[in-house]
C-alpha positions as a printed Julia matrix, in Angstrom:
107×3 Matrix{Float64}:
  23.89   -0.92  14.88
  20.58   -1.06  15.42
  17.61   -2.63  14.05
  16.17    0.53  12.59
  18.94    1.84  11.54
  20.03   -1.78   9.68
  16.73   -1.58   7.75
  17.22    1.73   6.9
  20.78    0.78   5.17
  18.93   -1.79   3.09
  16.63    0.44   2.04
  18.6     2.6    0.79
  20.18    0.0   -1.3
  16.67   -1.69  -2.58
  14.17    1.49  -1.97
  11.15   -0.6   -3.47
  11.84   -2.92  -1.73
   7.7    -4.06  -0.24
   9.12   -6.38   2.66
  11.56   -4.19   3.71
   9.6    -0.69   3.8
   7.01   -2.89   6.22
   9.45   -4.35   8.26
  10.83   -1.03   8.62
   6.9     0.52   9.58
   7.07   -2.43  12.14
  10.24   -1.21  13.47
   9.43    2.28  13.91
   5.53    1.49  15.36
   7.46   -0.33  18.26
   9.47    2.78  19.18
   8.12    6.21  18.98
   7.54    6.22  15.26
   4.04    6.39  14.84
   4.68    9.14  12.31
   7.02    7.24  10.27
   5.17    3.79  10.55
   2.02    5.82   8.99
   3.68    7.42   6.34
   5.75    3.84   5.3
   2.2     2.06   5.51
   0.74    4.47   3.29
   3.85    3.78   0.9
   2.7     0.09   1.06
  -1.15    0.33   0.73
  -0.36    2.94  -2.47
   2.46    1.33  -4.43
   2.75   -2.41  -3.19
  -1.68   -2.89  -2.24
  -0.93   -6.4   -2.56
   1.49   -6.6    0.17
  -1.5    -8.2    2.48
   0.37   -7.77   5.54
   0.01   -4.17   6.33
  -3.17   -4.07   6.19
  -3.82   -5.33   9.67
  -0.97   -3.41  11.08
  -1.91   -0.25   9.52
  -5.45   -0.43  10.54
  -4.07   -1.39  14.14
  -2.25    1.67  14.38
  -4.59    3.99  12.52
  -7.08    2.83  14.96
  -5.24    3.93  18.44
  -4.13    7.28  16.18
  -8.34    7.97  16.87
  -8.8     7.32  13.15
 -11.53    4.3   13.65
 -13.8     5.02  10.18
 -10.08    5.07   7.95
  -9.17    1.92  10.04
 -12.42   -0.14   9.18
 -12.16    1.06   5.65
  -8.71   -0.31   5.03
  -9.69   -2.97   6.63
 -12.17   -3.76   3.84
  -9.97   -2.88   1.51
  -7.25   -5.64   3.09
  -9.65   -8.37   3.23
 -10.86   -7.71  -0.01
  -7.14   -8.07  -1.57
  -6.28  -11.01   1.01
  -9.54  -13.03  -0.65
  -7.87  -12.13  -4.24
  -4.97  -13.23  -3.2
  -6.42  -16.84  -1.77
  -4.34  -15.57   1.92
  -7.8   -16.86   4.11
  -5.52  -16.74   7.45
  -5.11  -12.56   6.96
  -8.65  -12.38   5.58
  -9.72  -14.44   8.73
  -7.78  -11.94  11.31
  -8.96   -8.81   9.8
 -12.5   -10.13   9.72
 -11.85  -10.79  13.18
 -10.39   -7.18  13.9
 -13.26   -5.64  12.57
 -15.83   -7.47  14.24
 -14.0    -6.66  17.58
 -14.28   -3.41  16.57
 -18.32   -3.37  15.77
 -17.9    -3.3   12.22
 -19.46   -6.18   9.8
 -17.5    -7.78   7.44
 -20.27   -7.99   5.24
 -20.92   -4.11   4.82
């Protein structure tokens, strides 16, 4: 059985389930689900914002999609939750994202 396809079965048993629906996005943004990784970190950012960890990835990925001004906004939106939440290591790396990618965390 494979990893994917283990999540999946999980999933179905705890659907709102915040750590499995990313680990699942993870999953499928390995393979050749950029699709599905989109649509499950959308899920996340919508119904579970505090879930700080998908920020990064979802911005990663929206990023290489082509979608650079989304990406930098969810990236303010993630480091603004990370600093409510008192997480300063993911408000540190998507600071650092975003200056890589010419934006100011400031703005």
């Amino acid at each position: 059985m494979s990893r994917i396809t283990e999540l999946e079965a999980l999933l179905d048993e705890r659907p709102d389930d915040p750590f499995l629906i990313y680990a699942l996005a993870r999953e499928y943004e390995k393979g050749a689900g950029t699709m599905q990784a989109l649509l499950m970190y959308e899920h996340l950012v919508t119904n579970h914002p505090t879930y700080i960890a998908t920020y990064y990835h979802y911005a990663k990925l929206l990023q290489g999609a082509g979608n650079l001004n989304e990406a930098l906004k969810l990236l303010h939106t993630g480091i603004e939750r990370s600093l409510e939440a008192k997480d300063m290591h993911a408000a540190s790396e998507m600071k650092g994202l975003l200056m890589s990618w010419g934006g100011d965390e400031d703005e």
